[in-house]
KOLKOLPA-561181 format. One record per residue (C-alpha): residue in one letter; x, y, z; residue number from 0. Coordinates in Angstrom, 1 decimal. Example, Ala and Ser with C-alpha at 12.3 -4.5 7.8 and 13.67 -1.06 7.14 Angstrom:
SITE   rest        X        Y        Z    nr
SITE      A     12.3     -4.5      7.8     0
SITE      S     13.7     -1.1      7.1     1
END
This chain:
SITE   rest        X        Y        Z    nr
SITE      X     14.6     21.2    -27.3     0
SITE      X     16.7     18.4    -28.4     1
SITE      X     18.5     15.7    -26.2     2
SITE      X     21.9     16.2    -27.6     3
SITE      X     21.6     20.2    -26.8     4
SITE      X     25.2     21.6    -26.0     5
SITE      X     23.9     23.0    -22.9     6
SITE      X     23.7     19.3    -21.6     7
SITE      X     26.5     18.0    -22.7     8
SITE      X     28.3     20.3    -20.2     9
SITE      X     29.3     19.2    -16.6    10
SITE      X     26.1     19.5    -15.1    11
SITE      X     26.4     19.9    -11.1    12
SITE      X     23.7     17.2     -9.8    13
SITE      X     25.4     16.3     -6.4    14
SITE      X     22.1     15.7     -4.8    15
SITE      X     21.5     12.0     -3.0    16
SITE      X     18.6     10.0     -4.6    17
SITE      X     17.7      8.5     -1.2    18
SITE      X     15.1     11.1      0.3    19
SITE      X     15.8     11.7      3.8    20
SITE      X     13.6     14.1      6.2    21
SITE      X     13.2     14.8      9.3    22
SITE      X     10.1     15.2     11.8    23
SITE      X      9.7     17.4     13.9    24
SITE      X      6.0     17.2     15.2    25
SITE      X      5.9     14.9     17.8    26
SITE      X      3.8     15.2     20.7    27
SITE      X      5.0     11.9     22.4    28
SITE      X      8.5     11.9     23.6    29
SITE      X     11.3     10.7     21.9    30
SITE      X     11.1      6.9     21.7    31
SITE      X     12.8      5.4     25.0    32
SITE      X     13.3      1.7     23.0    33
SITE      X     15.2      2.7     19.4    34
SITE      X     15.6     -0.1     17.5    35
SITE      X     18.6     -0.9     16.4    36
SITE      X     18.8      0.5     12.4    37
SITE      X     22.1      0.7     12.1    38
SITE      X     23.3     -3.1     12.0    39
SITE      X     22.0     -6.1     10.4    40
SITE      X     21.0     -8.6     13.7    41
SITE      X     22.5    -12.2     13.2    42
SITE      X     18.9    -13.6     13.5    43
SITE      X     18.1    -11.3     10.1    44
SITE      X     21.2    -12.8      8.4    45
SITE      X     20.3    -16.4      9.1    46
SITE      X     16.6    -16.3      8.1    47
SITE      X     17.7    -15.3      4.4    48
SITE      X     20.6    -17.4      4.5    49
SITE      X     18.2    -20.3      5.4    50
SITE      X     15.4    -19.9      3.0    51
SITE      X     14.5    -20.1     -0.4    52
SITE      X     15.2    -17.4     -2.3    53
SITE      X     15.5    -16.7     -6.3    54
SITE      X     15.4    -13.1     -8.3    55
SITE      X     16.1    -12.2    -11.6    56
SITE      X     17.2     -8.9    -13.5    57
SITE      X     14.9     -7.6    -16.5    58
SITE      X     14.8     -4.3    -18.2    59
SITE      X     11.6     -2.1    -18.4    60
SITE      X     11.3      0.8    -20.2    61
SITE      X     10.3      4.0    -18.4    62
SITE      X      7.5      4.1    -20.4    63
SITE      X      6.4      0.7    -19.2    64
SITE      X      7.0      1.4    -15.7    65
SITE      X      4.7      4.6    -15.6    66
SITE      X      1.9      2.7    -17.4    67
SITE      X      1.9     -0.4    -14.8    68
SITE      X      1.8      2.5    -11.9    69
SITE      X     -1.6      3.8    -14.1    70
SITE      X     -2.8      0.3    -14.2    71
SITE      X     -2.4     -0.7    -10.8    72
SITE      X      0.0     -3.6    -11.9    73
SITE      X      2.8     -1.7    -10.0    74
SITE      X      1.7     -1.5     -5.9    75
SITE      X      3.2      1.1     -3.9    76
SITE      X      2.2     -0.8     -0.5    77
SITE      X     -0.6      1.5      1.1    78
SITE      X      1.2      2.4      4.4    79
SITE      X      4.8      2.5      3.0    80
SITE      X      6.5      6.0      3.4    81
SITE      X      5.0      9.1      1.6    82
SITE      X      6.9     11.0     -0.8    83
SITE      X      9.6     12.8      0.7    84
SITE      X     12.2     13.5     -2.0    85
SITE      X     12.9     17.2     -3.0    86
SITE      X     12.1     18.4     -6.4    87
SITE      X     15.9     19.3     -6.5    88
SITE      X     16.5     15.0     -6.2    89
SITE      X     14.1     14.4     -8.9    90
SITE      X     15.7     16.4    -11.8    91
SITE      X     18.9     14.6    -10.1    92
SITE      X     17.5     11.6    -10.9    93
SITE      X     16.1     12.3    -14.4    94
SITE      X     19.4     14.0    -14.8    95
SITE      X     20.8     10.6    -14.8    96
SITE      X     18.2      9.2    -16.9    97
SITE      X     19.0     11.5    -19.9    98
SITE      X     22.9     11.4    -19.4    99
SITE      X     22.5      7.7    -19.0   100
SITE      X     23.8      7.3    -15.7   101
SITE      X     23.1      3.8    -13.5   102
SITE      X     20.4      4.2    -11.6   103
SITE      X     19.7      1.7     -8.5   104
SITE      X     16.9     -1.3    -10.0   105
SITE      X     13.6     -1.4     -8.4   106
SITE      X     13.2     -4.6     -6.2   107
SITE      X      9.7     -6.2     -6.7   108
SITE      X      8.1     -9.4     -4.9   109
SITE      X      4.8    -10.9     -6.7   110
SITE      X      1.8    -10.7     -4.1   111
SITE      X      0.0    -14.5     -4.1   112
SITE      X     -3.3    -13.1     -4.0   113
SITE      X     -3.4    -10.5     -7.2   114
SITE      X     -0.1    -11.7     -8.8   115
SITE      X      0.5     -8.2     -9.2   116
SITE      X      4.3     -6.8     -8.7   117
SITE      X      4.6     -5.2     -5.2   118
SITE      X      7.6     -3.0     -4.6   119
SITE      X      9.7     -3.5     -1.8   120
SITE      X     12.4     -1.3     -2.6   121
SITE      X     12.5      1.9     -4.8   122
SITE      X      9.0      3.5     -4.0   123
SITE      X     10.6      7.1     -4.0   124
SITE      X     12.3      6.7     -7.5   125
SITE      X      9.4      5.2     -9.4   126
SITE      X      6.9      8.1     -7.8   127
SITE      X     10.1     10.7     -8.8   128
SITE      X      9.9      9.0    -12.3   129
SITE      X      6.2      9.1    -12.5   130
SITE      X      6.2     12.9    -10.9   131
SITE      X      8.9     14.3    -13.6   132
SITE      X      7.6     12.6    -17.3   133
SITE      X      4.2     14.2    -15.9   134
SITE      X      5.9     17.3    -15.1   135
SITE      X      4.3     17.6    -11.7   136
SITE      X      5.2     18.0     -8.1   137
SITE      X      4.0     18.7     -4.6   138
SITE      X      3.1     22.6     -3.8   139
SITE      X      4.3     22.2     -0.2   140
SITE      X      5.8     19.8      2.4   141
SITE      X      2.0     19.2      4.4   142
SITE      X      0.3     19.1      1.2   143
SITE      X      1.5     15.9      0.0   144
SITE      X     -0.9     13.2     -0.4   145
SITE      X     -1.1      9.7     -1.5   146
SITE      X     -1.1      9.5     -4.7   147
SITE      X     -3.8      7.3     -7.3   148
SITE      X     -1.6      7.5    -10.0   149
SITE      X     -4.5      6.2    -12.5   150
SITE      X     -6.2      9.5    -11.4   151
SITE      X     -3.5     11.6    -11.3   152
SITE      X     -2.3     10.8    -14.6   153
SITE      X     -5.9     11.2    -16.3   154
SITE      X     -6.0     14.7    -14.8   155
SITE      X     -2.9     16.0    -16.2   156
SITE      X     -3.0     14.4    -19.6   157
SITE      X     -7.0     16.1    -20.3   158
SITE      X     -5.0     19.4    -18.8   159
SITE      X     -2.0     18.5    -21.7   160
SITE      X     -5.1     18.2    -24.3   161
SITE      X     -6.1     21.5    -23.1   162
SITE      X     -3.3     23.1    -23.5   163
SITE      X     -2.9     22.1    -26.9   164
SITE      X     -5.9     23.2    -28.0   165
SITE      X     -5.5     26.5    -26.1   166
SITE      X     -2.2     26.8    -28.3   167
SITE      X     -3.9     25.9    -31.4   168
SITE      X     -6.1     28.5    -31.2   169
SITE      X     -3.8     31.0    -30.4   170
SITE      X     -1.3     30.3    -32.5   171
SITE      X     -3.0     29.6    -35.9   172
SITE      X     -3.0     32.1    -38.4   173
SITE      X     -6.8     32.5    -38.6   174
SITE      X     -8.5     35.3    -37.4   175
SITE      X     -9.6     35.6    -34.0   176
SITE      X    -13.4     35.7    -34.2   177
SITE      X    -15.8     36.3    -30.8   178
SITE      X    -16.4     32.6    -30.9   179
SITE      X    -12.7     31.5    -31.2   180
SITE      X    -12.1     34.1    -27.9   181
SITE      X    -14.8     32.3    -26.2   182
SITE      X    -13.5     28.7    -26.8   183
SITE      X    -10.7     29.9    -25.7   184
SITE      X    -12.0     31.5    -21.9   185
SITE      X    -13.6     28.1    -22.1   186
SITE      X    -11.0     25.7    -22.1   187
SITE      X     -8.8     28.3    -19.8   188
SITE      X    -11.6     28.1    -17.5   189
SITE      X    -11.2     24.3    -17.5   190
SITE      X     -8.1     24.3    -17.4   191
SITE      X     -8.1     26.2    -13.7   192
SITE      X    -10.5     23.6    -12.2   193
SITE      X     -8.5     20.7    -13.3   194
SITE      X     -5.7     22.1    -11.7   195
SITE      X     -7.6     23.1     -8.8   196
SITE      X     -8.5     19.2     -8.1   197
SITE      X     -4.9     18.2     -8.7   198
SITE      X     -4.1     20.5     -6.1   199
SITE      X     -6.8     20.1     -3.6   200
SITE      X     -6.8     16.3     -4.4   201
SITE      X     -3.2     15.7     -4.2   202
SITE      X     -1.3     18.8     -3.2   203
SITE      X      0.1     18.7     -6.6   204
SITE      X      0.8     21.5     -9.4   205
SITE      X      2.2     21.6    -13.0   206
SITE      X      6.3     22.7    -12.9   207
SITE      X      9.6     23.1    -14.4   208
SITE      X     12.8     20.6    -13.1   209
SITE      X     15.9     22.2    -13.9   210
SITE      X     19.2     21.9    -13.0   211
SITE      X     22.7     24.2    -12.0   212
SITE      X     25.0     24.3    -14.8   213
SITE      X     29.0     25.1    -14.3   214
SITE      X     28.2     28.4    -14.5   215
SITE      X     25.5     28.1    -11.8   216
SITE      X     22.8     28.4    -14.6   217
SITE      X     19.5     27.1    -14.2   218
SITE      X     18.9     24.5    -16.8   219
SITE      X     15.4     23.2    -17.8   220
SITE      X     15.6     19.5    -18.6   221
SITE      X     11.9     19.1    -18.0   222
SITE      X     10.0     17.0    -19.7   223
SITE      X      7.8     18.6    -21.6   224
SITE      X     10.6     20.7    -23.1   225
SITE      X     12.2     18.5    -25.6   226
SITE      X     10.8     17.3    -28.6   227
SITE      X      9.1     14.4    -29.9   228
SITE      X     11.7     12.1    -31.0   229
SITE      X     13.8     12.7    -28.1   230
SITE      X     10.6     12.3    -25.2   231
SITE      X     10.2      8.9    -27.3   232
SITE      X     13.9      8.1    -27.0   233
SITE      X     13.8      8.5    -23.0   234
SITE      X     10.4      7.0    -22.9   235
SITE      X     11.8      3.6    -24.3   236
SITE      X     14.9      3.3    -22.1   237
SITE      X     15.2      0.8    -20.0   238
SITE      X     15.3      0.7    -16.4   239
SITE      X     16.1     -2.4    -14.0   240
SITE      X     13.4     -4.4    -11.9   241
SITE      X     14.3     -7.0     -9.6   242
SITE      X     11.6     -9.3     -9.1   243
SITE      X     12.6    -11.3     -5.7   244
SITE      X     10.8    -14.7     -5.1   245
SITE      X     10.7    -17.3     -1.9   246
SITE      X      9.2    -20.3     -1.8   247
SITE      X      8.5    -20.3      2.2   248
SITE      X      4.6    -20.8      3.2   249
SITE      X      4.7    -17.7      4.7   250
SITE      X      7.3    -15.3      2.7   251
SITE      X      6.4    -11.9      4.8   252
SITE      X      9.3    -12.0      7.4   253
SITE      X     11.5    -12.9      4.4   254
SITE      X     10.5    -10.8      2.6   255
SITE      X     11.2     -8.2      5.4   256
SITE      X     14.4     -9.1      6.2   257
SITE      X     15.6     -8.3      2.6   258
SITE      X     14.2     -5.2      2.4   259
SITE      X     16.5     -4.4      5.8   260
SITE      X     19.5     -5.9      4.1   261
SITE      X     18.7     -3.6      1.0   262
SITE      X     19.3     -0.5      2.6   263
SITE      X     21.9     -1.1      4.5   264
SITE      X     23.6      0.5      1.3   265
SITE      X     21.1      3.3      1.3   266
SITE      X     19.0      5.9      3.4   267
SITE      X     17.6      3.1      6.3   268
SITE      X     14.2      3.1      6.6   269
SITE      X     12.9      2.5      9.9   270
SITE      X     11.7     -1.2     10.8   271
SITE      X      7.8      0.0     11.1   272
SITE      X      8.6      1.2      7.7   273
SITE      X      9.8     -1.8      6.5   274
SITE      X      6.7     -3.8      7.5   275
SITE      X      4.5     -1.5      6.8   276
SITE      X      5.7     -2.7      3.0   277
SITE      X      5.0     -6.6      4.1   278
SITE      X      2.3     -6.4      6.3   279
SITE      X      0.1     -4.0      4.6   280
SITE      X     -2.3     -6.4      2.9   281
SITE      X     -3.3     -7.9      6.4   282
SITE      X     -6.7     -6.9      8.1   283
SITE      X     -4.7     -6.0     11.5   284
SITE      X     -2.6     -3.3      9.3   285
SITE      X     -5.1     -1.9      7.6   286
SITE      X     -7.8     -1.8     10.6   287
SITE      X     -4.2     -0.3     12.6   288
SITE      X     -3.6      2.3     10.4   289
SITE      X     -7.5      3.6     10.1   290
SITE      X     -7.8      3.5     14.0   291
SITE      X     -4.4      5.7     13.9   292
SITE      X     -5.7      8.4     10.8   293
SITE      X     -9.1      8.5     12.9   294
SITE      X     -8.8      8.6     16.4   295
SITE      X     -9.1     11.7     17.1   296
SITE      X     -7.7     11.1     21.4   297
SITE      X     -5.0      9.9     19.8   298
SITE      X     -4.4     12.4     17.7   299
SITE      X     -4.5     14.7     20.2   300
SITE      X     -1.5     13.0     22.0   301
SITE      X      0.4     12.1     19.1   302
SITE      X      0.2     15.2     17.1   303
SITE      X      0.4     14.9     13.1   304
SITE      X      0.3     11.8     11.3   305
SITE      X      4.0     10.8     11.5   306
SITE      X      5.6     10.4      7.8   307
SITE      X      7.8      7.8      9.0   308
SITE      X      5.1      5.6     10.9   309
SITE      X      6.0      6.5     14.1   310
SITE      X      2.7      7.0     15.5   311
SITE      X      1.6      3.5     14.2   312
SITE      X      4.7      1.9     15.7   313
SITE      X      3.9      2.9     19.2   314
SITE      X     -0.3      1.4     19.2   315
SITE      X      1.9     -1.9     17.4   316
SITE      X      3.8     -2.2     20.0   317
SITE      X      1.4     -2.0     22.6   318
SITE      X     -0.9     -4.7     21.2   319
SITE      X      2.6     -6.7     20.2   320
SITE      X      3.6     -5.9     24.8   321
SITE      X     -0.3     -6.9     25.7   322
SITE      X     -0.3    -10.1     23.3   323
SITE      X      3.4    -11.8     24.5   324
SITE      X      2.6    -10.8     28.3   325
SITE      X      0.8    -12.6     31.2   326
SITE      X     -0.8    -11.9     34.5   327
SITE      X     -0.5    -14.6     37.0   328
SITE      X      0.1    -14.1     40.8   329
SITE      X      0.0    -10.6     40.7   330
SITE      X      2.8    -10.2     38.0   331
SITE      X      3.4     -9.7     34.7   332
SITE      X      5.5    -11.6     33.4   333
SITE      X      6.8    -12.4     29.1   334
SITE      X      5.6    -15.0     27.8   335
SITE      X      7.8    -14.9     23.7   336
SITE      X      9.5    -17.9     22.5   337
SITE      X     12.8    -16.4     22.1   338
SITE      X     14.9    -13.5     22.5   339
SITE      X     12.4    -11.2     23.9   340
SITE      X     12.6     -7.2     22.3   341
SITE      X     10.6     -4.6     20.4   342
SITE      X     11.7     -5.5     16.9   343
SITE      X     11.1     -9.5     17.9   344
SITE      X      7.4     -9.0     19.5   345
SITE      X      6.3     -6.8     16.6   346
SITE      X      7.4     -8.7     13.9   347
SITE      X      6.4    -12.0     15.5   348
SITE      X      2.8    -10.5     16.6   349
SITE      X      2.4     -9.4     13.1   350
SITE      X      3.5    -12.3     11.5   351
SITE      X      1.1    -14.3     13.8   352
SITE      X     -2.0    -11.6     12.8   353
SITE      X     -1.5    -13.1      9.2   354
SITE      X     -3.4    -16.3     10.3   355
SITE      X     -5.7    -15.0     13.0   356
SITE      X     -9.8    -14.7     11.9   357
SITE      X    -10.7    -11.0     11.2   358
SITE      X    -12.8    -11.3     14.6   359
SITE      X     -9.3    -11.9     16.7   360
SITE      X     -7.6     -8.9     15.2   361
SITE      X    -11.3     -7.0     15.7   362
SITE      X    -11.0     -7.7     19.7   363
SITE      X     -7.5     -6.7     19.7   364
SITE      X     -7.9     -3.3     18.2   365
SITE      X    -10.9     -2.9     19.6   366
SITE      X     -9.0     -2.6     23.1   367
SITE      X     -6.9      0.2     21.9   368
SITE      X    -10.2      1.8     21.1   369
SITE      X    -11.2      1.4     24.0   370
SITE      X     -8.1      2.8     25.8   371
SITE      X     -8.1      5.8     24.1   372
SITE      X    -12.1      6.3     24.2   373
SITE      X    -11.9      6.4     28.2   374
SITE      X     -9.0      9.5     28.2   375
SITE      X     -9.8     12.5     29.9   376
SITE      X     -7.9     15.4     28.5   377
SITE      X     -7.4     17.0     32.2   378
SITE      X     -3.6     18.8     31.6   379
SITE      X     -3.2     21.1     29.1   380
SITE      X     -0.1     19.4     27.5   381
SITE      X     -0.7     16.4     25.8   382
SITE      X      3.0     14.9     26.0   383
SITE      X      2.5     11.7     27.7   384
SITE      X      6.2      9.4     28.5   385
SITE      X      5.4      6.5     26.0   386
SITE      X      6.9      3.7     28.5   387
SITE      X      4.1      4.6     30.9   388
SITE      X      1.1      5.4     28.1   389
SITE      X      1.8      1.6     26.8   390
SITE      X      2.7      0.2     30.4   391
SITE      X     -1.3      1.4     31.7   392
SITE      X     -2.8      0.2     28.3   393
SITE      X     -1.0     -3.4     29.4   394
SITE      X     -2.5     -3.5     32.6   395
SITE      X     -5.8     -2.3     31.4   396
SITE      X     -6.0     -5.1     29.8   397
SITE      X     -5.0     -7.4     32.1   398
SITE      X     -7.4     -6.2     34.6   399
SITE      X    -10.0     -6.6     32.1   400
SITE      X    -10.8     -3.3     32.1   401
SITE      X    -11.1     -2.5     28.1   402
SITE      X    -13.1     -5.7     27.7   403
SITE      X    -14.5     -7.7     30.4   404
SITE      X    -15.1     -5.0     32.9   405
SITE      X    -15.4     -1.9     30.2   406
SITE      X    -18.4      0.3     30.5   407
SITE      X    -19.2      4.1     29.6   408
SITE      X    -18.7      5.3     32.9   409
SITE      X    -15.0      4.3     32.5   410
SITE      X    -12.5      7.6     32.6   411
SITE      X     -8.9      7.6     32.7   412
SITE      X     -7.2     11.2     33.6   413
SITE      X     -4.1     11.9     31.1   414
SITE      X     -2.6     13.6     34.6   415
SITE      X     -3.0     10.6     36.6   416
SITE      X     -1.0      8.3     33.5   417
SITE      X      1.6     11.2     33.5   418
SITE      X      1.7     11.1     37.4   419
SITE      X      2.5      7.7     37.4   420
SITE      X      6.6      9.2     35.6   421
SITE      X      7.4      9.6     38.9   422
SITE      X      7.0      6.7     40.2   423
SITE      X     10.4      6.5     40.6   424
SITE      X     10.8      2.4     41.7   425
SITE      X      8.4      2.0     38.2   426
SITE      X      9.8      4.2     35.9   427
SITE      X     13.0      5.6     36.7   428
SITE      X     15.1      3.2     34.6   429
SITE      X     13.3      2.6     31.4   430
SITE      X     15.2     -0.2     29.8   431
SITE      X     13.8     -3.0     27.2   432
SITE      X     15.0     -6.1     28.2   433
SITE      X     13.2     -8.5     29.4   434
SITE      X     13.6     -8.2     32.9   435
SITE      X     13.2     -4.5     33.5   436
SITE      X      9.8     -4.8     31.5   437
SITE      X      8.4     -7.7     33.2   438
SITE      X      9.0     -5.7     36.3   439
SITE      X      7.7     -2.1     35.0   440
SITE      X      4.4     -3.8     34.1   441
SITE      X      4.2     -5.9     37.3   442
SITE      X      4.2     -2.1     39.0   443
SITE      X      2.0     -0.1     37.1   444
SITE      X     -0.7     -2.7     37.2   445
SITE      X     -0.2     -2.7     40.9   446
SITE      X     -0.8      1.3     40.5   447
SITE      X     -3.7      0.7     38.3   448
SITE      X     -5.4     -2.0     40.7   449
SITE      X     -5.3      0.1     43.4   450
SITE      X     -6.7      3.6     41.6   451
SITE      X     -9.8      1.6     40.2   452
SITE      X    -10.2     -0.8     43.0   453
SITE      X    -13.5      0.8     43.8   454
SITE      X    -14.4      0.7     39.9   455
SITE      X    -13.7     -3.1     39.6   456
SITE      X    -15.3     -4.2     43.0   457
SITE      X    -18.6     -2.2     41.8   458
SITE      X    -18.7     -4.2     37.9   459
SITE      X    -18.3     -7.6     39.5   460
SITE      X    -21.0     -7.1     42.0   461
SITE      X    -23.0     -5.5     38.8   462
SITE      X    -21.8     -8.9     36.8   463
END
């Protein structure tokens, strides 16, 4: 098929967004009682780009380009950033607009110090959409997707491309089909099936069509794979935009971060864990944070499925981010944060700080949520657990030494007793996030907690 077919030079109807959007709906921990704020840019975001260093430049790519750095590696999809959640319906959108040469929204880029390799900060879901349609590929189903290695991926379906050649060869040339030729033939269809069986096992993914509603509400098939060599050339070599963003700051994360939120203010918001999931990721306390949350299976068991948005990952955060910018002196609890104290400040501060702490530190601290959720006893049969209290007991575990100083084996914390503690109604009955109403939460469930393992501590300190 040729570019310029008449079919798609009619008014194609492509109305669908290009900014993925879904929504989950498998939690097991309650609906989060702290919400950031998404919706507004804060002041404090606004003045640390406005105060830095900041430089970017504009520079076409061509599509072909942009697929081969994915291959390479040059390209990094940050590990924990959001999986793929566009529709195949937004990816011939998108391609739609490649072939018809409509803008398309650039992909911002910051160079990483370390590899000197282009990190994207903005645009994951269209380059994957780019890489998933010139491949002709997509997901089989919605808990199927995986991350993808796009080196691997791409070696997969180009020796199933040879095959299919060949297979077409054989069957279509003129000669005569001897027993030989039939068996080559069951051969390479045989091989065929396994390589597809590993792209789909692998990565959830399987060879398809992308097609599009004419006028006429006509399915039309702008794959790939359909047109023909000059043309597949002709949309291999056009450009698309990359915005490679610089800063000169010592430490360029948090910048770094507050672009990305000022980015999609104009698009679908990603949520803040999200967005530094996509700074953060190259530091030992993500990457130990995000194995302890795929592989724990207590906390699995509360949670529910992985969250696609990072949900899961937020909550440990910001239990590590409460424990680290708290103290316990003279029977309180008090907040101990230079500045305005609230979720989105403590995480991004404590994971900022993380970038300069020895792997040891970050060990310890992740070590404690181990610990924490090692000592649960699965006592109820529900596993919803009110996330105010699950983080407000982890604090004053830790406090009380309990995960490190006074930890042993014979350690058990009932999921009932933590759920109990709901309603405790001077504790927990107003759940609000400013400082105050913290400081004061946490000054009464470690008052709870002393007294339920009063016996516990008094028998480790004789034992010490």
């Amino acid at each position: 098929m040729k570019l310029n077919n008449t079919e798609l030079k009619e008014e194609i109807k492509a109305k669908y967004k290009f900014f993925g959007s879904g929504i989950e709906d498998d939690y097991d921990m309650q609906e989060d009682e702290f919400p950031e704020d998404y919706d507004e840019i804060k002041e404090n975001v606004i003045g640390d780009v406005l105060n830095c260093s900041i430089s970017s430049g504009i520079t076409g790519l061509q599509f072909e380009s942009i697929i081969n750095s994915l291959k390479s590696g040059y390209f990094i999809v940050p590990g924990f950033q959001r999986k793929f959640i566009w529709t195949k319906k937004q990816v011939a959108s998108l391609a739609l607009s490649i072939i018809k040469g409509i803008p398309v929204p650039p992909l911002y880029v910051y160079v990483d110090n370390k590899t000197k390799k282009q990190v994207i900060l903005d645009g994951q879901q269209r380059v994957t959409a780019i890489f998933l349609y010139f491949y002709g590929i997509f997901f089989v189903g919605e808990k199927k997707r995986q991350k993808l290695d796009f080196k691997d991926v791409a070696q997969i379906k180009e020796k199933i491309d040879d095959i299919d050649k060949r297979i077409e060869y054989h069957t279509c040339s003129g000669n005569k089909k001897t027993q030989n030729v039939k068996d080559e033939i069951r051969r390479l269809k045989t091989e065929r099936k396994a390589l597809c069986d590993v792209l789909k096992s692998k990565y959830g993914l399987g060879i398809t069509t992308f097609t599009v509603e004419n006028v006429n509400k006509e399915s039309v098939d702008i794959s790939f794979s359909i047109f023909d060599e000059d043309s597949r050339e002709y949309l291999l070599r056009k450009d698309f935009n990359i915005a490679v963003v610089r800063c000169n700051e010592r430490q360029p994360q948090k910048i770094f971060a507050n672009i990305f939120k000022v980015l999609n203010t104009g698009g679908k918001i990603l949520g803040t864990q999200e967005i530094r999931n996509g700074i953060y990721w190259e530091t030992e306390l993500y990457k130990k944070l995000f194995e302890l949350n795929e592989e724990n299976e207590n906390w699995r068991e509360i949670y529910g499925s992985i969250s696609q948005f990072s949900k899961d990952v937020e909550i440990l955060l910001k239990m590590l981010a409460l424990n680290h910018y708290t103290v316990y002196e003279n029977d309180r609890i008090e907040t101990d944060y230079d500045g305005t104290f609230n979720w989105t400040n403590i995480m991004e501060g404590y994971s900022e700080s993380c970038i300069d702490l020895s792997e040891e530190s970050i060990d310890a601290d992740i070590q404690l949520l181990m610990n924490y959720l090692d000592v649960l006893i699965f006592d109820d049969d529900t596993k919803k657990c009110n996330k105010a209290v699950f983080e407000a007991v982890f604090v004053a575990f830790c406090k009380l030494g309990l995960l490190d100083k006074y930890y042993s084996s014979d350690l058990k914390l009932r999921l009932s007793w933590i759920k109990s503690l709901e309603e405790q109604t001077d504790i927990f009955e107003k759940v609000l996030s400013n400082k105050a109403s913290v400081e004061s939460r946490l000054t009464g469930t470690i008052s709870e907690v002393r007294a339920e393992y009063a016996k516990y501590i008094r028998k480790c300190k004789q034992t010490i």
